[in-house]
N, C-alpha and C positions, 0 to 999 in steps of 0.2 A: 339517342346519340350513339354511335358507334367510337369507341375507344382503340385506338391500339396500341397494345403493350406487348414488351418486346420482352420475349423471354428466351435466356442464351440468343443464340441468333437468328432466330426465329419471330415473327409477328403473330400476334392471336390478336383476334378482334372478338371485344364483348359490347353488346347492345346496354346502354344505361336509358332508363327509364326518364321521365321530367323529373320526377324528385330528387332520384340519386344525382342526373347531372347538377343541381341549382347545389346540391351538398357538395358536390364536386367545385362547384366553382367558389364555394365561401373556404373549402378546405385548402384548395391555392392557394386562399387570398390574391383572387383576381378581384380586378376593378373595374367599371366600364359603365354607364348609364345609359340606356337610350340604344340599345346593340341589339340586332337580331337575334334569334336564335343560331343560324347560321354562324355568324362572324362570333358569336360566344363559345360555338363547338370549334372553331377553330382555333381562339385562343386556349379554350384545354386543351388541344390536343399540344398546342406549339411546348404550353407549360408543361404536361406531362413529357415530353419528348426530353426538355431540358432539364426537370427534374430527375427522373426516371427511368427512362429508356434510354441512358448512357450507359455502355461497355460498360465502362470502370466501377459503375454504381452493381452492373448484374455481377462482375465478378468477386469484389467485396461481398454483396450479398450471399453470393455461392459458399465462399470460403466462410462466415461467419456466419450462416444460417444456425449450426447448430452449438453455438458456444453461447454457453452462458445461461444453459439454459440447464435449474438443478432437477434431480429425480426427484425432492420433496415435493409432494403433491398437498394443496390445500385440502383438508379434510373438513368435517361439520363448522360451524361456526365456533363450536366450542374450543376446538384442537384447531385453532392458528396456527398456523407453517408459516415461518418467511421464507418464502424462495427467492426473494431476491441473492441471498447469499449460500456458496456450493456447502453441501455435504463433506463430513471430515473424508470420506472413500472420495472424493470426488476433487481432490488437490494433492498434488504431486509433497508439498511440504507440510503435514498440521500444526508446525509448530505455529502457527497462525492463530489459532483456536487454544492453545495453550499459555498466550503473553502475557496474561496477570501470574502465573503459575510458575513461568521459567524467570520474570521479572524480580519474583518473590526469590525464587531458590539463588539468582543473581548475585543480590543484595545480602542474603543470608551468609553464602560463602564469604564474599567481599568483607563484612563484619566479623567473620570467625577469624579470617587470614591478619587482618587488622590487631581482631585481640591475643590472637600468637602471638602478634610483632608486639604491640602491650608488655605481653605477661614475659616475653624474650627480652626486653630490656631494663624491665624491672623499673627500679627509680628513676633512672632517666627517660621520662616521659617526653623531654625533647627531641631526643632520637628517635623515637619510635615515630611520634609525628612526623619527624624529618624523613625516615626511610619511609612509610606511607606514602607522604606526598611526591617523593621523586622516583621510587624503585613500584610502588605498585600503580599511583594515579598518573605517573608519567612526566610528573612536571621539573623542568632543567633543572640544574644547580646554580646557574646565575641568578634564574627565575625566584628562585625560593629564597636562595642568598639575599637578592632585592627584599623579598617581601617582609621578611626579618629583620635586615638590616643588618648581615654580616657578611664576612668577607667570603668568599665562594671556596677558597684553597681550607679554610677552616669547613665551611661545610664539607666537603670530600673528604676531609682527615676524618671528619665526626660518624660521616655516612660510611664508610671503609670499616670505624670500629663498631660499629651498629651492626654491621653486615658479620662480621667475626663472631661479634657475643651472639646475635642469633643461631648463627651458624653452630657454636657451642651448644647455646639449649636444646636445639634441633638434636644433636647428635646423640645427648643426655636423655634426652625424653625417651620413653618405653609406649613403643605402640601397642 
């Protein structure tokens, strides 16, 4: 069978053998019982034309030929490489490769800022939780006022002198 495939905009024709065509035709997934030889080269060619031999498909192909594809090379059986995924040199961001690491350091600040606000309010552990939840986690003052059960103008008064006495400690403290 003779093939044509279209490469840029150009045709190349390759000669396929009986075996490779009959591979060629279960790799279509064509169908057909009872068809010559003939009228079967002619449905490959029709499905390769529609598959493959579109514009759109060569120029997609052009443009992403070479992506995605890492320098890590499979080496002996012992030294597995996955190249499915790029190389740290081989992506514009690694923080990628470091998210249990920056997740960790994250968390770790967030805890530290926390126990400042703690150790800055001293006994009133309800303030400290209150300024937590709405000055660093974000959550409104009606929001939190609901969750508690008080009035939101009393939360702001409370959260104001949270923000002072911190503000104190801060100033107190010797770095």
């Amino acid at each position: 069978m003779k093939l044509k495939i279209r490469y840029e905009n150009e045709y190349q024709t390759i000669t396929l053998d009986a075996e490779t065509t009959e591979e060629l035709w279960i790799s279509l997934s064509l169908e057909g019982e009872g068809l010559s030889q003939e009228e079967r080269e002619k449905l490959i060619q029709e499905e390769w034309e529609k598959q493959f031999n579109r514009p759109d498909y060569n120029c997609w192909h052009k443009f992403w030929r070479h992506h995605g594809e890492s320098k890590a090379k499979p080496g002996d059986e012992e030294d597995e490489v996955d190249t499915s995924d790029p190389l740290k040199d081989e992506v514009a961001d690694d923080r990628i490769f470091r998210k249990d690491q920056l997740g960790r350091e994250e968390r770790e600040r967030y805890e530290a800022v926390c126990q400042l606000v703690r150790e800055a309010c001293g006994k009133k552990a309800d303030w400290a939780e209150m300024f937590i939840a709405i000055r660093i986690d974000g959550v409104s003052i009606n929001d939190y006022a609901e969750q508690i059960g008080a009035d939101s103008s009393n939360i702001s008064h409370k959260l104001d002198r949270a923000a002072k006495k911190i503000e104190k400690f801060m100033q107190n403290r010797q770095i």
